[in-house]
LUMLUMDREN-2810 file (N, C-alpha, C; in Angstrom, 1 decimal):
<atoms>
<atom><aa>X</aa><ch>A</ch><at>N</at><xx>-8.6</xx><yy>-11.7</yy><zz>-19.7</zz></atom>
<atom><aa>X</aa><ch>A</ch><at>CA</at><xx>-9.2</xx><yy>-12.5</yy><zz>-20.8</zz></atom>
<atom><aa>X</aa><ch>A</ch><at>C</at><xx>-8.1</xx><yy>-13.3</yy><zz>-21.5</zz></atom>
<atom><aa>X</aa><ch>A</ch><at>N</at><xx>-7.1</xx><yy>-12.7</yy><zz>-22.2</zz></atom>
<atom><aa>X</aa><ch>A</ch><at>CA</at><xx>-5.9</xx><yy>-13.0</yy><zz>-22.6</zz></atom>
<atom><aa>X</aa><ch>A</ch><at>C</at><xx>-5.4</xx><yy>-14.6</yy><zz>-21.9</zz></atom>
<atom><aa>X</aa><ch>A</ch><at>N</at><xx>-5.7</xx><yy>-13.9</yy><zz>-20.4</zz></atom>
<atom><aa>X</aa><ch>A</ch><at>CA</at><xx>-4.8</xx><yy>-15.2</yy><zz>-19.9</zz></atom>
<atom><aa>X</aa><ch>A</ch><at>C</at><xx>-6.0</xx><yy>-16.0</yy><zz>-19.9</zz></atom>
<atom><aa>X</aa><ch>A</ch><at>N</at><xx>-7.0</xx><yy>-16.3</yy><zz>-19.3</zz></atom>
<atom><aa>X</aa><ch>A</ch><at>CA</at><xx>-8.1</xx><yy>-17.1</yy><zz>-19.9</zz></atom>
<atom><aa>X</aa><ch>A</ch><at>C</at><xx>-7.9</xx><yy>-18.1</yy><zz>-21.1</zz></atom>
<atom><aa>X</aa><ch>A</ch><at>N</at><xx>-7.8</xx><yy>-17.6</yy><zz>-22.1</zz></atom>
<atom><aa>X</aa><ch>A</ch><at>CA</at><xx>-7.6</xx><yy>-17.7</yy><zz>-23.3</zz></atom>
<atom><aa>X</aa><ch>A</ch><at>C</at><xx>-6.9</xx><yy>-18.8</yy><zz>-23.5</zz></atom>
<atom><aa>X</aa><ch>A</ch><at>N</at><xx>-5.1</xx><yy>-18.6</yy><zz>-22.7</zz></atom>
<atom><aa>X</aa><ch>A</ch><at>CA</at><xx>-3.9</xx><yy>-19.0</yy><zz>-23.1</zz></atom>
<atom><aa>X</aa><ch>A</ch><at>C</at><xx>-4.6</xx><yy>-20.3</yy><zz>-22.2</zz></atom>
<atom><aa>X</aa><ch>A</ch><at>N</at><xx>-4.9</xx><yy>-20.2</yy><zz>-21.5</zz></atom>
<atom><aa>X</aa><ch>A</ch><at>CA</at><xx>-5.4</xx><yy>-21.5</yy><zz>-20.5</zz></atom>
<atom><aa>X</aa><ch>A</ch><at>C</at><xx>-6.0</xx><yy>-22.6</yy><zz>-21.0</zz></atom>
<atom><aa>X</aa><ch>A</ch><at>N</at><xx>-6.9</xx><yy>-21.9</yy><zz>-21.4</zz></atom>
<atom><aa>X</aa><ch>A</ch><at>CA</at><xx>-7.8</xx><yy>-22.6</yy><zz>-22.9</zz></atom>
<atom><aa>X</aa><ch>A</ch><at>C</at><xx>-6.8</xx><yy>-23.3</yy><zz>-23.8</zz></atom>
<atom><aa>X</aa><ch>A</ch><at>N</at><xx>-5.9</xx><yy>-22.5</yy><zz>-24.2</zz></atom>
<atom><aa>X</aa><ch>A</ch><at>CA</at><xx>-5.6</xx><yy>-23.2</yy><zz>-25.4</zz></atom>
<atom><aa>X</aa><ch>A</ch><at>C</at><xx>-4.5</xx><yy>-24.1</yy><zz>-25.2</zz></atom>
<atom><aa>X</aa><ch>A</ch><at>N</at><xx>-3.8</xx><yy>-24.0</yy><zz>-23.9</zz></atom>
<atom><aa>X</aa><ch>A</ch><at>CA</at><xx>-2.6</xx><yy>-24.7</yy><zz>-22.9</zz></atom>
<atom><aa>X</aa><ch>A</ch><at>C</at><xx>-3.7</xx><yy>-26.3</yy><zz>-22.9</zz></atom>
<atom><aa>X</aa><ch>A</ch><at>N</at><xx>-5.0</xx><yy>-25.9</yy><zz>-22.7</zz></atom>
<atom><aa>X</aa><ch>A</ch><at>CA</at><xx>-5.5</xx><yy>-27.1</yy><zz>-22.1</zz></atom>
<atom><aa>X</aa><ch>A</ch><at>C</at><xx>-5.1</xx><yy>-27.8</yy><zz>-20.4</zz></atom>
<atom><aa>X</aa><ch>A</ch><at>N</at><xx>-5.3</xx><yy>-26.5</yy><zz>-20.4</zz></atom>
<atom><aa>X</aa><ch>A</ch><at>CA</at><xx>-5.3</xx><yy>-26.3</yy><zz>-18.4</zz></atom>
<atom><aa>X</aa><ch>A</ch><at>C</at><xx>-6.8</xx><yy>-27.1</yy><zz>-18.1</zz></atom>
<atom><aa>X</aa><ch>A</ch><at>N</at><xx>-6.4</xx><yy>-27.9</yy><zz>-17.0</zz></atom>
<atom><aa>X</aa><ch>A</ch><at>CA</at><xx>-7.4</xx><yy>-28.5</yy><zz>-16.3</zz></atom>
<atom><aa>X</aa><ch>A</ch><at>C</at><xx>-8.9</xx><yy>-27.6</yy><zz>-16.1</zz></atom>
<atom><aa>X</aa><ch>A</ch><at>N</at><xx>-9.5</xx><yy>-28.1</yy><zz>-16.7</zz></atom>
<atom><aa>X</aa><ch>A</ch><at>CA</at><xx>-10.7</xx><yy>-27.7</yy><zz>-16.6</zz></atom>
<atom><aa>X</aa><ch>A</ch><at>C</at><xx>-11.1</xx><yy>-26.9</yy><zz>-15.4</zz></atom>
<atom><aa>X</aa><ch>A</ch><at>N</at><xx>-11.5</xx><yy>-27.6</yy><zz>-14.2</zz></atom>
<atom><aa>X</aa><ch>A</ch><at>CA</at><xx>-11.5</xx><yy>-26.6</yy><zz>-13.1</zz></atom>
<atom><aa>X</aa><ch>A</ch><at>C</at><xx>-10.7</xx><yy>-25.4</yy><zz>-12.6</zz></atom>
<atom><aa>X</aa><ch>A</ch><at>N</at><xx>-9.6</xx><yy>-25.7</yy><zz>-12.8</zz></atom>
<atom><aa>X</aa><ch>A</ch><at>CA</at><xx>-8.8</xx><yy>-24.4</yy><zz>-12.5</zz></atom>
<atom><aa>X</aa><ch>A</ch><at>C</at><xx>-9.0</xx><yy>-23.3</yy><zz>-13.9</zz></atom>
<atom><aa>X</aa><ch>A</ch><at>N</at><xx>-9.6</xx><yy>-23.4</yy><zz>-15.0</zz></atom>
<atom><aa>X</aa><ch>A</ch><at>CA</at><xx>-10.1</xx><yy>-22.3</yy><zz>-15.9</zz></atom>
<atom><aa>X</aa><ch>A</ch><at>C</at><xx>-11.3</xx><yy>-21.7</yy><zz>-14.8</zz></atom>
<atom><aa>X</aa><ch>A</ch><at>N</at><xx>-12.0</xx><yy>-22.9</yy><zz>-14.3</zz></atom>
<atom><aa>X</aa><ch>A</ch><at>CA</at><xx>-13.5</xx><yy>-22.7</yy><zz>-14.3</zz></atom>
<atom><aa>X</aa><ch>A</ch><at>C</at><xx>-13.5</xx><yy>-21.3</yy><zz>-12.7</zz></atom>
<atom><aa>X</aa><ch>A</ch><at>N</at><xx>-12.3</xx><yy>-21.8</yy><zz>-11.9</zz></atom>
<atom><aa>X</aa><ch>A</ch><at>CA</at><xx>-12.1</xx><yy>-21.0</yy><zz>-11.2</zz></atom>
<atom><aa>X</aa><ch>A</ch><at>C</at><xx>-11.4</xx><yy>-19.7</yy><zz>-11.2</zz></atom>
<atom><aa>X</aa><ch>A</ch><at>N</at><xx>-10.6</xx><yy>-19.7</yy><zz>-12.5</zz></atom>
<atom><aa>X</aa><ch>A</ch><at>CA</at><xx>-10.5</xx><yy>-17.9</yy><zz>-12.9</zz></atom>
<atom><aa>X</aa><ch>A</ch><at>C</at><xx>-11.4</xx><yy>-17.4</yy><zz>-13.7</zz></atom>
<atom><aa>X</aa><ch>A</ch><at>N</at><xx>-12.3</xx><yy>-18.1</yy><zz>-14.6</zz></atom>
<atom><aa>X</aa><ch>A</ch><at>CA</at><xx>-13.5</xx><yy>-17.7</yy><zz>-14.8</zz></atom>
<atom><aa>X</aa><ch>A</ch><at>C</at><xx>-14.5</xx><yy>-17.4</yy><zz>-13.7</zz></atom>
<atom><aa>X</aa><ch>A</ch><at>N</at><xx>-14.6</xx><yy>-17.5</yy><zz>-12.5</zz></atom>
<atom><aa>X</aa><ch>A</ch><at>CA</at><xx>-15.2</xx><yy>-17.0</yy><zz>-11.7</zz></atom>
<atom><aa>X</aa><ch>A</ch><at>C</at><xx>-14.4</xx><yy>-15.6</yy><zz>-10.9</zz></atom>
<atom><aa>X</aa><ch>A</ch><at>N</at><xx>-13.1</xx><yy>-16.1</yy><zz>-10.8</zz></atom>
<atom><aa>X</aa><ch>A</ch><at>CA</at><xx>-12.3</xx><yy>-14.4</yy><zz>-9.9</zz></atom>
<atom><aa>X</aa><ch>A</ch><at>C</at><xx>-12.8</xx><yy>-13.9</yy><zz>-10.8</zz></atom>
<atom><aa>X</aa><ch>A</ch><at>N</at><xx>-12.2</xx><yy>-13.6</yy><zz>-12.8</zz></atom>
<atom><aa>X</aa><ch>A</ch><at>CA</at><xx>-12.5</xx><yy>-12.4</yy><zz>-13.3</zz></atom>
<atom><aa>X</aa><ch>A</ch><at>C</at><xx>-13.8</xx><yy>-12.0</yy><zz>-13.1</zz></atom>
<atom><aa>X</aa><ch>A</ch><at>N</at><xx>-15.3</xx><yy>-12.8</yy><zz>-12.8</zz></atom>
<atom><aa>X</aa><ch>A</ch><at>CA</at><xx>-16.4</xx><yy>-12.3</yy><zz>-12.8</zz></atom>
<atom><aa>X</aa><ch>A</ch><at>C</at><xx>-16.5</xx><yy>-11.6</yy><zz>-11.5</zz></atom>
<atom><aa>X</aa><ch>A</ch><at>N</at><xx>-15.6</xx><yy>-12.0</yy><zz>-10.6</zz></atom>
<atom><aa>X</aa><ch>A</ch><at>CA</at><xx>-16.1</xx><yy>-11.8</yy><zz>-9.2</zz></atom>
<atom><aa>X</aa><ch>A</ch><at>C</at><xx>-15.5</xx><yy>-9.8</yy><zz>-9.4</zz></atom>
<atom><aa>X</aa><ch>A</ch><at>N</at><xx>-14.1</xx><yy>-10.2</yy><zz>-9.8</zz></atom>
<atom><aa>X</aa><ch>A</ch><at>CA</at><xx>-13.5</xx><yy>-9.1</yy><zz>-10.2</zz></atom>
<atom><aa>X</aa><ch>A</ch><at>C</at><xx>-14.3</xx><yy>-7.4</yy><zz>-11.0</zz></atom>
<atom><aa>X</aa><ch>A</ch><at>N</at><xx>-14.6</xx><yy>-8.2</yy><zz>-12.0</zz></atom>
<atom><aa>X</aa><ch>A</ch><at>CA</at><xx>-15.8</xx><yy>-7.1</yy><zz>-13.0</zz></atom>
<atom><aa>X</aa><ch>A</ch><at>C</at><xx>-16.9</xx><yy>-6.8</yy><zz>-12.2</zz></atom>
<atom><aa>X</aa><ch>A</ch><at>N</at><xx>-17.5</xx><yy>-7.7</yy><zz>-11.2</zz></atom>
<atom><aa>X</aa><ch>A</ch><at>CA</at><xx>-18.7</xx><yy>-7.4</yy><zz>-11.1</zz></atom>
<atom><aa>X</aa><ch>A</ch><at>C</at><xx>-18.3</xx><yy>-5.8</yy><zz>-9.6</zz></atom>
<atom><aa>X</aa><ch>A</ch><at>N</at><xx>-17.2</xx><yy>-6.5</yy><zz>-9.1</zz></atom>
<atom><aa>X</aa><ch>A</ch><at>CA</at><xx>-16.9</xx><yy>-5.4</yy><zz>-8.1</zz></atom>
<atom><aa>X</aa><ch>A</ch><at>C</at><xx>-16.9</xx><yy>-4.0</yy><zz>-8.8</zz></atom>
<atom><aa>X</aa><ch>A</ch><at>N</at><xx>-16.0</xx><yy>-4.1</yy><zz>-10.1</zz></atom>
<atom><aa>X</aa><ch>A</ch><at>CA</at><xx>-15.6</xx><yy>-2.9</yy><zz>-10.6</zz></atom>
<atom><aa>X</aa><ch>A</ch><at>C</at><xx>-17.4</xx><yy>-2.1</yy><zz>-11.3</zz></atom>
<atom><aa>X</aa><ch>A</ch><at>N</at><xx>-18.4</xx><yy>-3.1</yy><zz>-11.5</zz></atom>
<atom><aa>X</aa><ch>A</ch><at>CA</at><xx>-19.6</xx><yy>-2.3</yy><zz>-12.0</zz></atom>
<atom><aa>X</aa><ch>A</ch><at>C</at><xx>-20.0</xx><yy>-1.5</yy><zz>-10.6</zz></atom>
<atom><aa>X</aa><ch>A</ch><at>N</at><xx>-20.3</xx><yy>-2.5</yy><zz>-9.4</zz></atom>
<atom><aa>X</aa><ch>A</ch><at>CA</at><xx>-20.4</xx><yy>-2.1</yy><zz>-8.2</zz></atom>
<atom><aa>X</aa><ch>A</ch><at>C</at><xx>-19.7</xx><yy>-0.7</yy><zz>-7.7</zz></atom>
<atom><aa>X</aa><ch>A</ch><at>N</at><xx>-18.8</xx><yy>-0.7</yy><zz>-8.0</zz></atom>
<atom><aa>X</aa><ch>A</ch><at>CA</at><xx>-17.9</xx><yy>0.5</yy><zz>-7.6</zz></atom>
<atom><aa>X</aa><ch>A</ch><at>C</at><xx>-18.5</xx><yy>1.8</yy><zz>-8.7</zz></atom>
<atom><aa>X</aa><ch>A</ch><at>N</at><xx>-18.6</xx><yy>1.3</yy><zz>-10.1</zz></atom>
<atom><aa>X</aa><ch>A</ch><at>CA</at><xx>-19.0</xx><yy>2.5</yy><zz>-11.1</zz></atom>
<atom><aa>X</aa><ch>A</ch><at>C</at><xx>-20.6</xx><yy>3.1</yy><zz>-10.9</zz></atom>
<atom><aa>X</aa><ch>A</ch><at>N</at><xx>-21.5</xx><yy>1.7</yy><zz>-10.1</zz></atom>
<atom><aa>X</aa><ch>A</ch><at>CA</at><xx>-22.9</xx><yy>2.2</yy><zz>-9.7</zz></atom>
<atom><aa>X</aa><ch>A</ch><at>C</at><xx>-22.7</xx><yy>3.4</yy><zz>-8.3</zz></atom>
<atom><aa>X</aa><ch>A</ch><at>N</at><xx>-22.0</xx><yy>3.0</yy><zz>-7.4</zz></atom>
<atom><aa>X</aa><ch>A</ch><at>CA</at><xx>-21.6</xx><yy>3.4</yy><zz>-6.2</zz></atom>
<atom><aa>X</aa><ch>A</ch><at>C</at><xx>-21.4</xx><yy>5.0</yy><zz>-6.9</zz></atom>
<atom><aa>X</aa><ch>A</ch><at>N</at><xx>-20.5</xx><yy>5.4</yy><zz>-7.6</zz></atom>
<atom><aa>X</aa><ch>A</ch><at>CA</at><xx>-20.0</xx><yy>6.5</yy><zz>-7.8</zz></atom>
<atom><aa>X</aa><ch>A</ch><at>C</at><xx>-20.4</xx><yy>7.6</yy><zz>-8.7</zz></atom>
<atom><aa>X</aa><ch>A</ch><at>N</at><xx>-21.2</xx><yy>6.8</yy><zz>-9.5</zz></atom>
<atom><aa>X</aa><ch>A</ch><at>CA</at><xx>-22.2</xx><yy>7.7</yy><zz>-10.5</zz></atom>
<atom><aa>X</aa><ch>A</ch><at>C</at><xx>-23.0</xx><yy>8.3</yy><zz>-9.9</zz></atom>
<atom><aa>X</aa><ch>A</ch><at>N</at><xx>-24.0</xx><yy>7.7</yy><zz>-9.0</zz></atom>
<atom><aa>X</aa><ch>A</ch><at>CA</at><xx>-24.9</xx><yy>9.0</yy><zz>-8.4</zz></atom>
<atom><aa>X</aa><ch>A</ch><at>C</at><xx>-24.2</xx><yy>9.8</yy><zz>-7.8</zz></atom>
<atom><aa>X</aa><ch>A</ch><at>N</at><xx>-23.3</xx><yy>9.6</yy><zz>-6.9</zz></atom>
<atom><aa>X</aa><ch>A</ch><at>CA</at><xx>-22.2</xx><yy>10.9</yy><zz>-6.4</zz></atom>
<atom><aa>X</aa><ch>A</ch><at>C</at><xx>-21.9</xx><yy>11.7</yy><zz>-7.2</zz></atom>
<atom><aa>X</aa><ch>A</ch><at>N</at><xx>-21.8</xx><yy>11.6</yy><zz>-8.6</zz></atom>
<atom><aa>X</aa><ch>A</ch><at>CA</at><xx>-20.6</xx><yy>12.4</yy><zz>-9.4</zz></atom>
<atom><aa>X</aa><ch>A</ch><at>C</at><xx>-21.7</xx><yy>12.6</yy><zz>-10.5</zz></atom>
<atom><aa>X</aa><ch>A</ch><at>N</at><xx>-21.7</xx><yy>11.8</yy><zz>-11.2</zz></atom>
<atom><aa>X</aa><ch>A</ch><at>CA</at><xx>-22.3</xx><yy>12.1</yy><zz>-12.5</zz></atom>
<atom><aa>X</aa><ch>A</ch><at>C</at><xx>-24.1</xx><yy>12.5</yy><zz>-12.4</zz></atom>
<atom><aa>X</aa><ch>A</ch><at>N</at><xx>-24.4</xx><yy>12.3</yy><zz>-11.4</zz></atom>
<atom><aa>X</aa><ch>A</ch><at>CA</at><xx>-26.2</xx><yy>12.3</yy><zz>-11.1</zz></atom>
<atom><aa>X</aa><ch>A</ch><at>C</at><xx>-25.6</xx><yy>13.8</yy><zz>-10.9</zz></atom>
<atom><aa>X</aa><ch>A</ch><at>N</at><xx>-25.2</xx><yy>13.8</yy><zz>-9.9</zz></atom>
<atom><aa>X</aa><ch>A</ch><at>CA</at><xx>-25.3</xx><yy>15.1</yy><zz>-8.8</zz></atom>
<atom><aa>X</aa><ch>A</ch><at>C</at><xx>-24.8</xx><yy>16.4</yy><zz>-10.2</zz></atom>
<atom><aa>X</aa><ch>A</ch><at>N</at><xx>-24.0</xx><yy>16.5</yy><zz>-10.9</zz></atom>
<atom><aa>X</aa><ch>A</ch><at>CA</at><xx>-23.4</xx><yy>17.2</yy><zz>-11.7</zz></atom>
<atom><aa>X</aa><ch>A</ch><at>C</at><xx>-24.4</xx><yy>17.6</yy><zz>-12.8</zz></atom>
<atom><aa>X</aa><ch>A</ch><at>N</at><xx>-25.4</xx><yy>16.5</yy><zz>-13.5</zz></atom>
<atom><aa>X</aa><ch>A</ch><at>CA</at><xx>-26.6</xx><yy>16.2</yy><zz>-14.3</zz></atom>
<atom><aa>X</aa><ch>A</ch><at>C</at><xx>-27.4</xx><yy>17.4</yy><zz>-14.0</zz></atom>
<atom><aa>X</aa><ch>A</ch><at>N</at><xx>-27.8</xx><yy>17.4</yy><zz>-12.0</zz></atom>
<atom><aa>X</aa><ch>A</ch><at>CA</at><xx>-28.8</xx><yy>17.8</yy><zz>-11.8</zz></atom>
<atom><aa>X</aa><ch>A</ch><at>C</at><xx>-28.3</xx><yy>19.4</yy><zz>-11.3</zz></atom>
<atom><aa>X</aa><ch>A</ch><at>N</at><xx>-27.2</xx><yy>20.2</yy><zz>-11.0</zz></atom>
<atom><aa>X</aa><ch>A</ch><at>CA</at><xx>-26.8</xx><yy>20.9</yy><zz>-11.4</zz></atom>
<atom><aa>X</aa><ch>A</ch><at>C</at><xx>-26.7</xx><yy>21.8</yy><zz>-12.5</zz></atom>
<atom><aa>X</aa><ch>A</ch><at>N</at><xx>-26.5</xx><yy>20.8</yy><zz>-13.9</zz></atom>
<atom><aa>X</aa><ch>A</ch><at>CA</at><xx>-26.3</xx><yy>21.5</yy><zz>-15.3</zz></atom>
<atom><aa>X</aa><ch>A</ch><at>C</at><xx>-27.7</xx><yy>21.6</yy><zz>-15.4</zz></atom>
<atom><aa>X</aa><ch>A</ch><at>N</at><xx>-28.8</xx><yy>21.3</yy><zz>-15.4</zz></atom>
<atom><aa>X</aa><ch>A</ch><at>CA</at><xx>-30.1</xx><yy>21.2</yy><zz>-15.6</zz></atom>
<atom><aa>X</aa><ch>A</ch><at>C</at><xx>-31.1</xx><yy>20.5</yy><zz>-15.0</zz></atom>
<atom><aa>X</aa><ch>A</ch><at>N</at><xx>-32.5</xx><yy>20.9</yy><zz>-15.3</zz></atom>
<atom><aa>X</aa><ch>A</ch><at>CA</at><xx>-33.4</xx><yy>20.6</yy><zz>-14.4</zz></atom>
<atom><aa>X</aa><ch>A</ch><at>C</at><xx>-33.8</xx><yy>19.3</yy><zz>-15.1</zz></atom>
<atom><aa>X</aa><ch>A</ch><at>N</at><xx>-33.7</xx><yy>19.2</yy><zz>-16.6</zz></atom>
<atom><aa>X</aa><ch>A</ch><at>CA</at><xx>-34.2</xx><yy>18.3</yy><zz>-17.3</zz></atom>
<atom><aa>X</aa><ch>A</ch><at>C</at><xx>-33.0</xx><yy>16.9</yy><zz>-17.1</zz></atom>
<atom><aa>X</aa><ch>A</ch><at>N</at><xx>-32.1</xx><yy>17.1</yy><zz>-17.0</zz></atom>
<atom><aa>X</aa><ch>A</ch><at>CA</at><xx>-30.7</xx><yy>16.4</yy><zz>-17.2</zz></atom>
<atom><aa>X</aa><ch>A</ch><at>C</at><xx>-31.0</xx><yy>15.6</yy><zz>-15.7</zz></atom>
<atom><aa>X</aa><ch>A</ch><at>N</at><xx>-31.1</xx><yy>16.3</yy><zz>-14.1</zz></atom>
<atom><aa>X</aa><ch>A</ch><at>CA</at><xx>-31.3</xx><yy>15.7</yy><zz>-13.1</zz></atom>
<atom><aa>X</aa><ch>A</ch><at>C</at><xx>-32.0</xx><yy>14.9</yy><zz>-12.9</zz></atom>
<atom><aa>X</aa><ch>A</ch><at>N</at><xx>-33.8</xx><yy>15.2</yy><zz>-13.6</zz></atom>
<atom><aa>X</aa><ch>A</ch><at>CA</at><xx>-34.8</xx><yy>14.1</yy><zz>-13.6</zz></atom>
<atom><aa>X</aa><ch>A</ch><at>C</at><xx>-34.7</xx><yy>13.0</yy><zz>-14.6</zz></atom>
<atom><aa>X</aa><ch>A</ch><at>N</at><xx>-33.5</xx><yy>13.0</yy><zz>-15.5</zz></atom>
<atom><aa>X</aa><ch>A</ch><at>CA</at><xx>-33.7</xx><yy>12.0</yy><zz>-16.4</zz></atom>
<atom><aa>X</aa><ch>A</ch><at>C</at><xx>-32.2</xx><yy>10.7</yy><zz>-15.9</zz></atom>
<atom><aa>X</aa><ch>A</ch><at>N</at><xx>-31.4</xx><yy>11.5</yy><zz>-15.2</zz></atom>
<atom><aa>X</aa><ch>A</ch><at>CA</at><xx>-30.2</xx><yy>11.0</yy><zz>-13.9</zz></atom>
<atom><aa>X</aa><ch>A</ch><at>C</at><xx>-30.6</xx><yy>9.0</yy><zz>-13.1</zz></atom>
<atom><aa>X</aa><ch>A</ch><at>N</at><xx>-32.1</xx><yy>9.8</yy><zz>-12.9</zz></atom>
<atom><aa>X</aa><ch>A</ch><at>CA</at><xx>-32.5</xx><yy>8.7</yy><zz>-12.1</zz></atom>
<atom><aa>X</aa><ch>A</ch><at>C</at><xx>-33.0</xx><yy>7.3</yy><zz>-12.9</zz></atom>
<atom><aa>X</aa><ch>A</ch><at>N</at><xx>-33.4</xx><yy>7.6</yy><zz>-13.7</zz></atom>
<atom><aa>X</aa><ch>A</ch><at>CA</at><xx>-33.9</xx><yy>7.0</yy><zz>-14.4</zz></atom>
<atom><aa>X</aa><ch>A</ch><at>C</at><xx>-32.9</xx><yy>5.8</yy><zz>-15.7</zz></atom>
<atom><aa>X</aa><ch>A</ch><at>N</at><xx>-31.8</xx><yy>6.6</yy><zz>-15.9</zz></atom>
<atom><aa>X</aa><ch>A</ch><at>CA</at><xx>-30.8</xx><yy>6.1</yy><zz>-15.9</zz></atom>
<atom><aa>X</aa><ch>A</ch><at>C</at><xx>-29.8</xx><yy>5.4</yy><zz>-15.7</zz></atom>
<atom><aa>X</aa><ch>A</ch><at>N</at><xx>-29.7</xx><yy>5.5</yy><zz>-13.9</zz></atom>
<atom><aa>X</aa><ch>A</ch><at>CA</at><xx>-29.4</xx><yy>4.3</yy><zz>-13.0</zz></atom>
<atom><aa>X</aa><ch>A</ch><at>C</at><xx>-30.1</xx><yy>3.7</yy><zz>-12.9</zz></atom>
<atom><aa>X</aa><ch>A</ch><at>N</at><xx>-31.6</xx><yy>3.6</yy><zz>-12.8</zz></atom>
<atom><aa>X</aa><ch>A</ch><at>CA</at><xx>-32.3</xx><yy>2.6</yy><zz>-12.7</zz></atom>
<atom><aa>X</aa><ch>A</ch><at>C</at><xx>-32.0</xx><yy>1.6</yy><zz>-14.1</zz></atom>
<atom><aa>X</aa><ch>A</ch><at>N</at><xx>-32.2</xx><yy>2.1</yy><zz>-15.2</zz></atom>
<atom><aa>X</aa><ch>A</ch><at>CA</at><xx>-31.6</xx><yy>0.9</yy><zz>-16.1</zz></atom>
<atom><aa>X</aa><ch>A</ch><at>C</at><xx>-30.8</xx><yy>0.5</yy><zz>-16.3</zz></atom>
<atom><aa>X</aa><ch>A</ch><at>N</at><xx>-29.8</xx><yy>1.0</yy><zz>-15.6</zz></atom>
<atom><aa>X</aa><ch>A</ch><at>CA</at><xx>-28.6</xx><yy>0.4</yy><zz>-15.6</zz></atom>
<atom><aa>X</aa><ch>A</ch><at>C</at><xx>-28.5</xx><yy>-0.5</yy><zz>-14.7</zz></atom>
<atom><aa>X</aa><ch>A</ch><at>N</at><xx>-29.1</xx><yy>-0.5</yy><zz>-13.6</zz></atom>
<atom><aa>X</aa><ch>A</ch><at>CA</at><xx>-29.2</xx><yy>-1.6</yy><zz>-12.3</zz></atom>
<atom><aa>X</aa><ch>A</ch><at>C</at><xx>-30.2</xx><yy>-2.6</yy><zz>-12.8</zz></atom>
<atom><aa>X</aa><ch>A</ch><at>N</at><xx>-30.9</xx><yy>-2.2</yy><zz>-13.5</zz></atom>
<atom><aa>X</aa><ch>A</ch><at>CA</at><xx>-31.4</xx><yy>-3.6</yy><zz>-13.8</zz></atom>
<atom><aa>X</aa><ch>A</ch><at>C</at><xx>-30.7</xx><yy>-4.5</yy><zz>-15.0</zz></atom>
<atom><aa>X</aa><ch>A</ch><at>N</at><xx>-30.0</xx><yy>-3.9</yy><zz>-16.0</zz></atom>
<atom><aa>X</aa><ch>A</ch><at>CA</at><xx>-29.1</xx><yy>-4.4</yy><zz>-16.6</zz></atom>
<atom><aa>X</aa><ch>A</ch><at>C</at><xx>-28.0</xx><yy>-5.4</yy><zz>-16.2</zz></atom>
<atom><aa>X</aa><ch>A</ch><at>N</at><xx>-27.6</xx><yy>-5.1</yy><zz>-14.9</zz></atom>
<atom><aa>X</aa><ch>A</ch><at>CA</at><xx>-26.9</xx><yy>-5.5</yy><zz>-14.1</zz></atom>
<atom><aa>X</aa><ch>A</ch><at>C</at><xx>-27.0</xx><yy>-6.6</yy><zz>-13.6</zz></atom>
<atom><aa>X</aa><ch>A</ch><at>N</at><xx>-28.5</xx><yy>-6.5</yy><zz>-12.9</zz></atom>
<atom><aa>X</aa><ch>A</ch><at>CA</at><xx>-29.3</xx><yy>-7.4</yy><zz>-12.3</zz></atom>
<atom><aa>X</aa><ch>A</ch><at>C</at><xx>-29.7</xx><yy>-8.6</yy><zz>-13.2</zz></atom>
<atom><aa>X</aa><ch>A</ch><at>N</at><xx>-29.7</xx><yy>-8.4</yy><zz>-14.4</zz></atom>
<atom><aa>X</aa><ch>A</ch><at>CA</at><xx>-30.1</xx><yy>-9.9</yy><zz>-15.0</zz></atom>
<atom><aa>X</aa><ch>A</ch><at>C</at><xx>-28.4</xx><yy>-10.6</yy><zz>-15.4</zz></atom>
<atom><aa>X</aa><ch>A</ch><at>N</at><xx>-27.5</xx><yy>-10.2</yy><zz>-15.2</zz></atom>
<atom><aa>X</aa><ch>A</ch><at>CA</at><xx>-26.4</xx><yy>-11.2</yy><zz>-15.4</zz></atom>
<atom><aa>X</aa><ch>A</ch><at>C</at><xx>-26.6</xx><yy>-12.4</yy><zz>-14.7</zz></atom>
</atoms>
C-alpha cells in the first residue's frame, strides 16, 4: 500500500499504478484463497473436536465468509 501511495503521490503514470493496483489485488485475493483453503483443515476440524456445538456452527461460518468474499 505504502508503495502505492508513493506512486500516487510521485505522479507515476496512471497505468502503471492501475497495474500494481491489480498485482496487490491479485496478491490478497490469493492470500484469502489460501486462508479459505486452510481453515476448514485446521480451524473447522479442531471446532468440531472441542465441541459438538462449535463443529455445527464451523460451517456456517465459512459459508459467510465465502460469501463475503464473493461480493468483492
Amino acid at each position: 500500500m505504502r508503495g502505492l501511495q508513493k506512486m500516487v503521490a510521485a505522479d507515476t503514470y496512471c497505468p502503471d499504478v492501475v497495474v500494481q493496483v491489480a498485482s496487490v489485488t491479485w496478491a490478497l485475493q490469493e492470500v484469502a484463497v489460501g486462508l479459505l483453503t486452510d481453515h476448514p483443515n485446521h480451524c473447522v476440524v479442531n471446532a468440531a473436536r472441542a465441541s459438538q456445538a462449535d463443529g455445527q456452527a464451523s460451517p456456517g461460518e465459512v459459508a459467510s465468509t465465502i460469501r463475503q468474499v464473493i461480493r468483492l
